[in-house]
KOLKOL-767535 format. One record per residue (C-alpha): residue in three letters; x, y, z. Coordinates in pm, whole numbers. Each point is the difference from the previous one (the first is absolute). Layout:
<code: ALA	x: X	y: Y	z: Z>
...
***
This chain:
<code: UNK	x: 13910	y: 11133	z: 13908>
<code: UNK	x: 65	y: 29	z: 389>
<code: UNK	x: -462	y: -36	z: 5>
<code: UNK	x: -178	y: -177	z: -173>
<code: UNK	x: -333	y: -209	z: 28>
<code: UNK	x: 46	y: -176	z: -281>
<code: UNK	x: 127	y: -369	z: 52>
<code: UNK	x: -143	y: 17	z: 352>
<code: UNK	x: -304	y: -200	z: -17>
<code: UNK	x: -225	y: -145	z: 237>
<code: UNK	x: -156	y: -343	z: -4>
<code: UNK	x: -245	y: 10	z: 322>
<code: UNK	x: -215	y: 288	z: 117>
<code: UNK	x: 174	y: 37	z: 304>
<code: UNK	x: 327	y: 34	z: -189>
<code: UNK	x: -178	y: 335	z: -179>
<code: UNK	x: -142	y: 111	z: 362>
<code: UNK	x: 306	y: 30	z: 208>
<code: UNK	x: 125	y: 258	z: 135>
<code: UNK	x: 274	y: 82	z: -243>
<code: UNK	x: -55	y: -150	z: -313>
<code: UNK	x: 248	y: 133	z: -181>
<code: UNK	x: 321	y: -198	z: 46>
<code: UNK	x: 237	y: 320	z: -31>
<code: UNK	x: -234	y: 153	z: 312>
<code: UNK	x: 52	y: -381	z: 192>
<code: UNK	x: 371	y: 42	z: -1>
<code: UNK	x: -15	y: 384	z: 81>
<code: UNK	x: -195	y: -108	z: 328>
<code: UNK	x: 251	y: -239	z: 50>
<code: UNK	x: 322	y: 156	z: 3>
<code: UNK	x: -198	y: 257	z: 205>
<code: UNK	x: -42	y: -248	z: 245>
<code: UNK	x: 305	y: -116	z: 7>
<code: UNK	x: 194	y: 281	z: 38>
<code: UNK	x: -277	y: 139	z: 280>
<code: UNK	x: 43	y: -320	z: 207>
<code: UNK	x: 345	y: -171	z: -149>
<code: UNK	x: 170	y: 324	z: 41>
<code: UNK	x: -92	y: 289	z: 198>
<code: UNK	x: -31	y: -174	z: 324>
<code: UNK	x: 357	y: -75	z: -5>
<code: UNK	x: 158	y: 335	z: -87>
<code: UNK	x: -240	y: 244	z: 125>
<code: UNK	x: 76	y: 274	z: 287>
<code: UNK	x: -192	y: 219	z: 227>
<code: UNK	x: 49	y: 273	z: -241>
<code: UNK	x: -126	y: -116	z: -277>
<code: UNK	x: -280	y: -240	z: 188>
<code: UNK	x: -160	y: 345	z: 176>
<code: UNK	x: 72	y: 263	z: -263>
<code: UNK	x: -119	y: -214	z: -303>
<code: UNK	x: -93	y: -361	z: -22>
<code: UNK	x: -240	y: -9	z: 324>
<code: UNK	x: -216	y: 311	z: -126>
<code: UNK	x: -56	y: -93	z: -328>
<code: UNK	x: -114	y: -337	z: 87>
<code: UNK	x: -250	y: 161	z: 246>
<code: UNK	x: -86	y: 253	z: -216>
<code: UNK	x: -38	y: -191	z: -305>
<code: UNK	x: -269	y: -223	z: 257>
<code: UNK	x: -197	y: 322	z: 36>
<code: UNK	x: 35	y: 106	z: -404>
<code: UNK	x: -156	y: -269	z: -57>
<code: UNK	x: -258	y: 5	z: 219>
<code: UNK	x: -114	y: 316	z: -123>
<code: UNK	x: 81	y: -89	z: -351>
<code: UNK	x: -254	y: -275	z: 24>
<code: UNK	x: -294	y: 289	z: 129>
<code: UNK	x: 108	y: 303	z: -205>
<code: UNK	x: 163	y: -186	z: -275>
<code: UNK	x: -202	y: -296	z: -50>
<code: UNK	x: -348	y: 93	z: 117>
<code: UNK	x: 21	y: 362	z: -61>
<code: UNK	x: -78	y: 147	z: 335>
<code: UNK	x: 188	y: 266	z: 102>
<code: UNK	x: 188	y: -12	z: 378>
<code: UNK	x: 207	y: 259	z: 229>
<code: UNK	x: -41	y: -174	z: 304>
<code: UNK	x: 250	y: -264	z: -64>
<code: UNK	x: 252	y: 180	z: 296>
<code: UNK	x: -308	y: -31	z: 257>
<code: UNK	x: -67	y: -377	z: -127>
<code: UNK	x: 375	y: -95	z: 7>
<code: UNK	x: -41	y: 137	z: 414>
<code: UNK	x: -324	y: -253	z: 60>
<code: UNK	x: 251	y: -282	z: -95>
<code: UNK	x: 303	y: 138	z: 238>
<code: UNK	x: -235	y: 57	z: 308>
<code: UNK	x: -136	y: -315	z: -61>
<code: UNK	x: 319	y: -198	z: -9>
<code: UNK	x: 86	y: 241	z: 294>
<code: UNK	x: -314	y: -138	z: 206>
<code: UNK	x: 23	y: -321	z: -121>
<code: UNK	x: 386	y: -29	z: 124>
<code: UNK	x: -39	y: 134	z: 334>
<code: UNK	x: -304	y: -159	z: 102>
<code: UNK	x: 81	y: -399	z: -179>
<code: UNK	x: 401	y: 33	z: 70>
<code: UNK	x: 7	y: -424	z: -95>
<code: UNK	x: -123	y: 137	z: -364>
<code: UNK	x: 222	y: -92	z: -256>
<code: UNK	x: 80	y: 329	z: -251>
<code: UNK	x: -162	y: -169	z: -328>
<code: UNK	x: -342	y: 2	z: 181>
<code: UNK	x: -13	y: 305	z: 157>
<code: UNK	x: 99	y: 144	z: -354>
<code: UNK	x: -297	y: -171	z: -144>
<code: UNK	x: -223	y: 83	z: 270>
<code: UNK	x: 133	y: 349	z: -37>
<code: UNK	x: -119	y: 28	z: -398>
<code: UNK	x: -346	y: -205	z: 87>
<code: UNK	x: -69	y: 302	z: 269>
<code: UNK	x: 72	y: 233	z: -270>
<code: UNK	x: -192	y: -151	z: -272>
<code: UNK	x: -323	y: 32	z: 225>
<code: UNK	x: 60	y: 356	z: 70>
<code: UNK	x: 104	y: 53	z: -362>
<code: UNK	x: -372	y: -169	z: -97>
<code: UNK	x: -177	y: 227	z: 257>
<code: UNK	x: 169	y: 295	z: -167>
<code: UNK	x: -71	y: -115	z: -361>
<code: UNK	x: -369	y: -12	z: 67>
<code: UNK	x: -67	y: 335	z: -124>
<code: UNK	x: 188	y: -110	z: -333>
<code: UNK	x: -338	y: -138	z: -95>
<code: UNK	x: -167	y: 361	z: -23>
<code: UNK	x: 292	y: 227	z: -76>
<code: UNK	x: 322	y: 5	z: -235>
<code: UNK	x: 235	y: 178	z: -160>
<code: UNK	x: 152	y: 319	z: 181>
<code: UNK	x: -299	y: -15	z: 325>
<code: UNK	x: 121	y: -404	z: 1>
<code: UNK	x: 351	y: 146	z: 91>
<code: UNK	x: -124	y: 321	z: 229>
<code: UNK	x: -169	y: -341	z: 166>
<code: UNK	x: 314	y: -221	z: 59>
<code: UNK	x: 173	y: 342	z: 126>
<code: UNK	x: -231	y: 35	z: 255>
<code: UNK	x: 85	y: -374	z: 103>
<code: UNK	x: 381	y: 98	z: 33>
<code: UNK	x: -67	y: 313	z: 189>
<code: UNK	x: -290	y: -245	z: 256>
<code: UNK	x: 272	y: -263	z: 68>
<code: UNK	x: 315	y: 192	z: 10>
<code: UNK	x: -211	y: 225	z: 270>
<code: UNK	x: -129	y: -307	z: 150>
<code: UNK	x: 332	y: -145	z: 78>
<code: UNK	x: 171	y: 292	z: 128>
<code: UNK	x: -339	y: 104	z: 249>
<code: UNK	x: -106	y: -340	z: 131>
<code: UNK	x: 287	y: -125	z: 221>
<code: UNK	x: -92	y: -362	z: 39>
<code: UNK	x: 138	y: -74	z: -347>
<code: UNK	x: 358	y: 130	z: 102>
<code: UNK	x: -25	y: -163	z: 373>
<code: UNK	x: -94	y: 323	z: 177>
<code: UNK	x: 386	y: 73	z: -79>
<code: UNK	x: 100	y: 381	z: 59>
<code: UNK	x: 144	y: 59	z: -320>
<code: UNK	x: -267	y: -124	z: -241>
<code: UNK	x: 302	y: -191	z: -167>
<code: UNK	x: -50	y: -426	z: -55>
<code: UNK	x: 339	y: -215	z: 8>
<code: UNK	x: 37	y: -347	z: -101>
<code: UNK	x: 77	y: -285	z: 249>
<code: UNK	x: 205	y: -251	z: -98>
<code: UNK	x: -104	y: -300	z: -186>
<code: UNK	x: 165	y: -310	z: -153>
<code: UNK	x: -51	y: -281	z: -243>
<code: UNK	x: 166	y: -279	z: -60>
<code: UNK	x: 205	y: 131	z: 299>
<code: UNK	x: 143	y: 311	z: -228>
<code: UNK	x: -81	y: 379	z: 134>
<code: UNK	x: -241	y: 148	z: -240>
<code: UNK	x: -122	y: 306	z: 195>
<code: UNK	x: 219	y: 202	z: 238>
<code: UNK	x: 332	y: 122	z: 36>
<code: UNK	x: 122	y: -379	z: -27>
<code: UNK	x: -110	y: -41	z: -332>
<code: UNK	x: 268	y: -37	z: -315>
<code: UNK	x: -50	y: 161	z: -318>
<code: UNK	x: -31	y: -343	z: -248>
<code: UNK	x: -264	y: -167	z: 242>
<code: UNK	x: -235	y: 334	z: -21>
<code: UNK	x: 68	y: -10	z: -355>
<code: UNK	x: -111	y: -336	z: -38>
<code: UNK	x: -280	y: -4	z: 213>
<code: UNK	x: -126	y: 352	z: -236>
<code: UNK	x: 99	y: -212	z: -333>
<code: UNK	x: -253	y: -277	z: 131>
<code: UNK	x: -286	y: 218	z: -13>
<code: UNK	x: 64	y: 143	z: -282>
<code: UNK	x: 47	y: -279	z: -223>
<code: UNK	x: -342	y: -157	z: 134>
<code: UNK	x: -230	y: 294	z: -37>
<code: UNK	x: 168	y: 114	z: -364>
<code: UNK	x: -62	y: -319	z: -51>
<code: UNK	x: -367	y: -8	z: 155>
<code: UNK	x: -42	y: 340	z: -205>
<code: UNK	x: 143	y: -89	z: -313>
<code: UNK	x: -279	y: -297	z: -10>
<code: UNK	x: -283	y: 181	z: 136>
<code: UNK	x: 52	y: 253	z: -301>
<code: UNK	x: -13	y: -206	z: -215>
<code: UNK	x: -306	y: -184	z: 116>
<code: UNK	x: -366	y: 46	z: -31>
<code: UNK	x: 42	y: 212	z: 278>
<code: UNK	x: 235	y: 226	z: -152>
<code: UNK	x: -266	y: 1	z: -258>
<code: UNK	x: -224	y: 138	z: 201>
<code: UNK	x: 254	y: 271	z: 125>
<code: UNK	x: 110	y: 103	z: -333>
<code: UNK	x: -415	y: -5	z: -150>
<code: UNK	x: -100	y: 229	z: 308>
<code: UNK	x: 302	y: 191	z: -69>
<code: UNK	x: -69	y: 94	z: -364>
<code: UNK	x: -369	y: 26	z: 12>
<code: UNK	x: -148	y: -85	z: 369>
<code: UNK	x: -400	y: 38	z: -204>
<code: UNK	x: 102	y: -230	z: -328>
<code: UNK	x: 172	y: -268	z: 289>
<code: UNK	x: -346	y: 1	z: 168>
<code: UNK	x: -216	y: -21	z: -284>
<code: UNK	x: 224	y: -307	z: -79>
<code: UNK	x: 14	y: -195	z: 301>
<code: UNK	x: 201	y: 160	z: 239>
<code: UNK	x: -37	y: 15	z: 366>
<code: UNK	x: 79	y: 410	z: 71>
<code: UNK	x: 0	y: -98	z: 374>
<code: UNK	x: 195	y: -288	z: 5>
<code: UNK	x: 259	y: 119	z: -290>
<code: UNK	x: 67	y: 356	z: 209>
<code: UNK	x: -9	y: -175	z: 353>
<code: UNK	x: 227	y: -283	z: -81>
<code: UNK	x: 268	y: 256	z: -181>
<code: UNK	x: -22	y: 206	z: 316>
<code: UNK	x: 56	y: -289	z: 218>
<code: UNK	x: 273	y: -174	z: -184>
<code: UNK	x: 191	y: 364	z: -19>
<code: UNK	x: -30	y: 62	z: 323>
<code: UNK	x: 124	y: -340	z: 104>
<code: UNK	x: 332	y: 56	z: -228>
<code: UNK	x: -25	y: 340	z: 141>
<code: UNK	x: -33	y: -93	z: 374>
<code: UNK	x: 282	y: -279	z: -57>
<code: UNK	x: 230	y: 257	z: -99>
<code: UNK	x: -89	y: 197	z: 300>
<code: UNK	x: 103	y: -225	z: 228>
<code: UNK	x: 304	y: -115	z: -175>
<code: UNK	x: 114	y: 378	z: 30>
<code: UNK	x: -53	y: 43	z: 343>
<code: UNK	x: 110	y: -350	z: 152>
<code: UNK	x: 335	y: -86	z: -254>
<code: UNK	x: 82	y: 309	z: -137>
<code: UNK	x: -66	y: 317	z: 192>
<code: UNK	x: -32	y: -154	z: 367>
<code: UNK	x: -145	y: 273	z: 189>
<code: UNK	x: -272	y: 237	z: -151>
<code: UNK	x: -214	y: 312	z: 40>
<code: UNK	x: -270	y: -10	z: -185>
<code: UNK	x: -41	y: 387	z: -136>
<code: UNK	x: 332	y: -69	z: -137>
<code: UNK	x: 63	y: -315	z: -112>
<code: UNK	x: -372	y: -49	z: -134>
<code: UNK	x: -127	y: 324	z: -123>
<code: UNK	x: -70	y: 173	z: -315>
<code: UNK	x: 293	y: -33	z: -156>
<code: UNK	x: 33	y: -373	z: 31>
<code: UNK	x: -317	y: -16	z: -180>
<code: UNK	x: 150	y: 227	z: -258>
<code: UNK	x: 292	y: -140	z: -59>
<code: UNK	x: -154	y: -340	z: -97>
<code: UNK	x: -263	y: 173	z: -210>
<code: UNK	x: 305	y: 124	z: -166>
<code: UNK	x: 155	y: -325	z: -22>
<code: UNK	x: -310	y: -165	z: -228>
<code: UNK	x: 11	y: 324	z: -183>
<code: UNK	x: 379	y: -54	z: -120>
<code: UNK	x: -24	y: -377	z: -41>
<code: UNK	x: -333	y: -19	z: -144>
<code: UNK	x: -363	y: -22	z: 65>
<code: UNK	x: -140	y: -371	z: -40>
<code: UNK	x: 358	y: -176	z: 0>
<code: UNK	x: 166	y: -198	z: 258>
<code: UNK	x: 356	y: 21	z: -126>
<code: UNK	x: -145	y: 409	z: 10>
<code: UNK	x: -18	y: -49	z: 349>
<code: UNK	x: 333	y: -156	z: 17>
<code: UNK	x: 173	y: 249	z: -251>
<code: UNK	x: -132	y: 321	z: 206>
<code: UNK	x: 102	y: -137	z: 349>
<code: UNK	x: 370	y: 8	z: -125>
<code: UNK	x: -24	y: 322	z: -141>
<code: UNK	x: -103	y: 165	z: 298>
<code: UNK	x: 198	y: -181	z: 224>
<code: UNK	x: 267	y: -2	z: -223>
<code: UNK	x: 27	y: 347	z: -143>
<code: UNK	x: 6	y: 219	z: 321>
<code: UNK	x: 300	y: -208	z: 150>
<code: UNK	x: 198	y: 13	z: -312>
<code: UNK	x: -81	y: 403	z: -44>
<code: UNK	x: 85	y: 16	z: 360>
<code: UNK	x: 314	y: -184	z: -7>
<code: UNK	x: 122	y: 182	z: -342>
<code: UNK	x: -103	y: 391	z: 143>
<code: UNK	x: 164	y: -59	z: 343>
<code: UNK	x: 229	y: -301	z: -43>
<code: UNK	x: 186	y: 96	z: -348>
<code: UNK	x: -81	y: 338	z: 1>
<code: UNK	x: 16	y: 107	z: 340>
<code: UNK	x: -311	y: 252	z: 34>
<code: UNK	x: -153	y: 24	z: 345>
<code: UNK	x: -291	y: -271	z: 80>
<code: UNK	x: -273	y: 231	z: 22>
<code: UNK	x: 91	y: 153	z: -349>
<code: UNK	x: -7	y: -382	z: -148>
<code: UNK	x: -275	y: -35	z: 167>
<code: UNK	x: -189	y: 207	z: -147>
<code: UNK	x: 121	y: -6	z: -380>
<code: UNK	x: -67	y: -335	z: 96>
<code: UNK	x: -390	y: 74	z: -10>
<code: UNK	x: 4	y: 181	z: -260>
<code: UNK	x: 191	y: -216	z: -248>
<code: UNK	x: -232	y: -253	z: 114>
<code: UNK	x: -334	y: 167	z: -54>
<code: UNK	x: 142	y: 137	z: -323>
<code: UNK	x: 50	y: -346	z: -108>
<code: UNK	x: -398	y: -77	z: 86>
<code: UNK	x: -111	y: 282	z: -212>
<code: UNK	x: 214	y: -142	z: -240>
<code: UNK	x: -193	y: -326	z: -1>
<code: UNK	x: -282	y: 141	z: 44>
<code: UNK	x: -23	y: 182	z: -288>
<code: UNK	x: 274	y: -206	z: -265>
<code: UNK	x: -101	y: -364	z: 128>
<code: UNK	x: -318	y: -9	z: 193>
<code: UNK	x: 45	y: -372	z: 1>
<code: UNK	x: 293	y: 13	z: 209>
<code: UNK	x: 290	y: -240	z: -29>
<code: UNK	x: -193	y: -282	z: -99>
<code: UNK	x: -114	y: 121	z: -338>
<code: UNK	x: 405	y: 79	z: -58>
<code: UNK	x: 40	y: -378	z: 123>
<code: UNK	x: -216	y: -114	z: -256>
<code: UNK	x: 87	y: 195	z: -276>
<code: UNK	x: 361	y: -126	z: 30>
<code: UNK	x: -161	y: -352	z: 30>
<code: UNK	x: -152	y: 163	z: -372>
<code: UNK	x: 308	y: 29	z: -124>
<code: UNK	x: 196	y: -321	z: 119>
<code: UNK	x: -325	y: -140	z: -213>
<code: UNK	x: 183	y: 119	z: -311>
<code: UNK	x: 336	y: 60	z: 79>
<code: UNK	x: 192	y: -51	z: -215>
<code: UNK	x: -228	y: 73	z: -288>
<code: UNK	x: -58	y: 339	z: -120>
<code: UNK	x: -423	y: 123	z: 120>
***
């Protein structure tokens, strides 16, 4: 009897509309939160700050960006790498050339510029779909990633095609840089995240999720019905890409600190998050959040166990690294298409019942 709706009634509408309605799901949120900002910042180390906790929070900004254009509205992406490099070049630009601008607006800047590329690149969502919808957003990632590493005025006409982070403060703590401490880069990553999970988790749930999920299932039946094909695809492109570019720049300026973009933005980086949705869960939000962990997660612990405990050479770890980890996407793939999600919710099933027999 751990979940249960019953007892938990509502006596306004807004009660029934917010975001967690569920009381069990309010305090889950809540010790979350407490725990993310009560307790982390306090015991956390460089180790554990750039090998786990910073990634997943970026990544988990990108999942859901996507989540909200494959997952929600149905349109397949694989240029989420070449997207994720609009919003680092952008903060990259935006750093060098406004040095007195503050790190929250340059990251917001950074996502805006993306979300107008992402738009332009969306357009031909309107006449194609499906597998030539994806062949489309490939092309995007292959245009920007060469676009960055031929034109040199986005890296500064430097000679190594690589972009490093200045410095940059707030509240008079290092954020970017070598200066910067592990719990204030955390922080300043845990910020964005809980606003746009929290932007997301209303937006899905809104008439314009509507929208998203009505073009997703049938894009013909939405139209005949009311809805806007244009505005529906456009908008999911733009407000993906803007998670997307936000996590972009977050990568580049607070976690990684010096980039090249072939590597640090190319096909595989687009990939990996695809994979991430996959795992967690097409159309969810704690999807997005489940299959960040597991990715970011997974490989360290499989690298610490083969190399740490049992002492094999990294490059042999390495690689029964990948393919533990793609066995374990066929896996889902094929056992629990719905990813860790659906598990999440059949346990929620079961704490329904528990302890009474089905």
């Amino acid at each position: 009897m751990f979940y249960r709706e019953a007892g938990d009634f509502k006596t306004s509408y807004t009660d029934d509309n917010q975001t967690f309605p569920i009381a069990f799901d309010r305090y889950r949120y809540y010790i979350v939160l407490v725990i993310g900002l009560g307790i982390i910042p306090f015991i956390i180390n460089d180790y554990w700050a750039n090998s786990i906790l910073l990634p997943f929070l970026i990544y988990a900004i990108a999942a859901i960006g996507l989540n909200i254009l494959t997952g929600y509205c149905g349109q397949v992406s694989l240029g989420t790498g070449g997207f994720m490099a609009v919003g680092a070049f952008t903060s990259y630009k935006l750093m060098t050339a406004f040095p007195w601008m503050d790190m929250v607006t340059i990251t917001l800047l950074s996502g805006f510029m993306t979300a107008m590329v992402g738009v332009a690149f969306g357009l031909p969502s309107l006449r194609i779909k499906g597998f030539y919808l994806a062949v489309a957003t490939l092309a995007a990632q292959f245009f920007l990633v060469w676009l960055f590493n031929k034109v040199p005025w986005f890296f500064n006409y430097s000679a190594s095609g690589q972009i490093s982070a200045p410095e940059r403060t707030l509240f008079g703590l290092a954020i970017t840089g070598p200066n910067a401490e592990a719990p204030v880069k955390y922080l300043f990553c845990f910020a964005f995240v809980f606003v746009l999970a929290w932007i997301a988790r209303n937006l899905t749930r809104g008439s314009i999720g509507r929208q998203w999920m009505a073009i997703r299932d049938m894009d013909i039946a939405a139209e005949i019905i009311g809805v806007n094909p244009l505005k529906a695809k456009l908008t999911a492109f733009a407000v993906s890409s803007f998670y997307v570019g936000v996590a972009g720049a977050l990568l580049f300026t607070v976690y990684l600190g010096a980039v090249e973009v072939g590597a640090s933005y190319g096909i595989q980086r687009s990939f990996l998050i695809l994979f991430m949705i996959i795992i967690g869960g097409l159309g969810s939000i704690f999807g997005s959040f489940a299959g960040a962990a597991f990715m970011v997660i997974l490989p360290v612990a499989l690298r610490n166990f083969f190399a740490g405990t049992l002492g094999w050479d990294p490059a042999l770890a390495t690689h029964f690294e990948f393919v533990i980890v793609g066995a374990l996407i066929m896996f889902f793939l094929i056992v629990e298409p719905h990813g860790l999600a659906r598990l999440w919710a059949l346990a929620k099933e079961k704490l329904r019942l528990w302890p009474f027999p089905h």
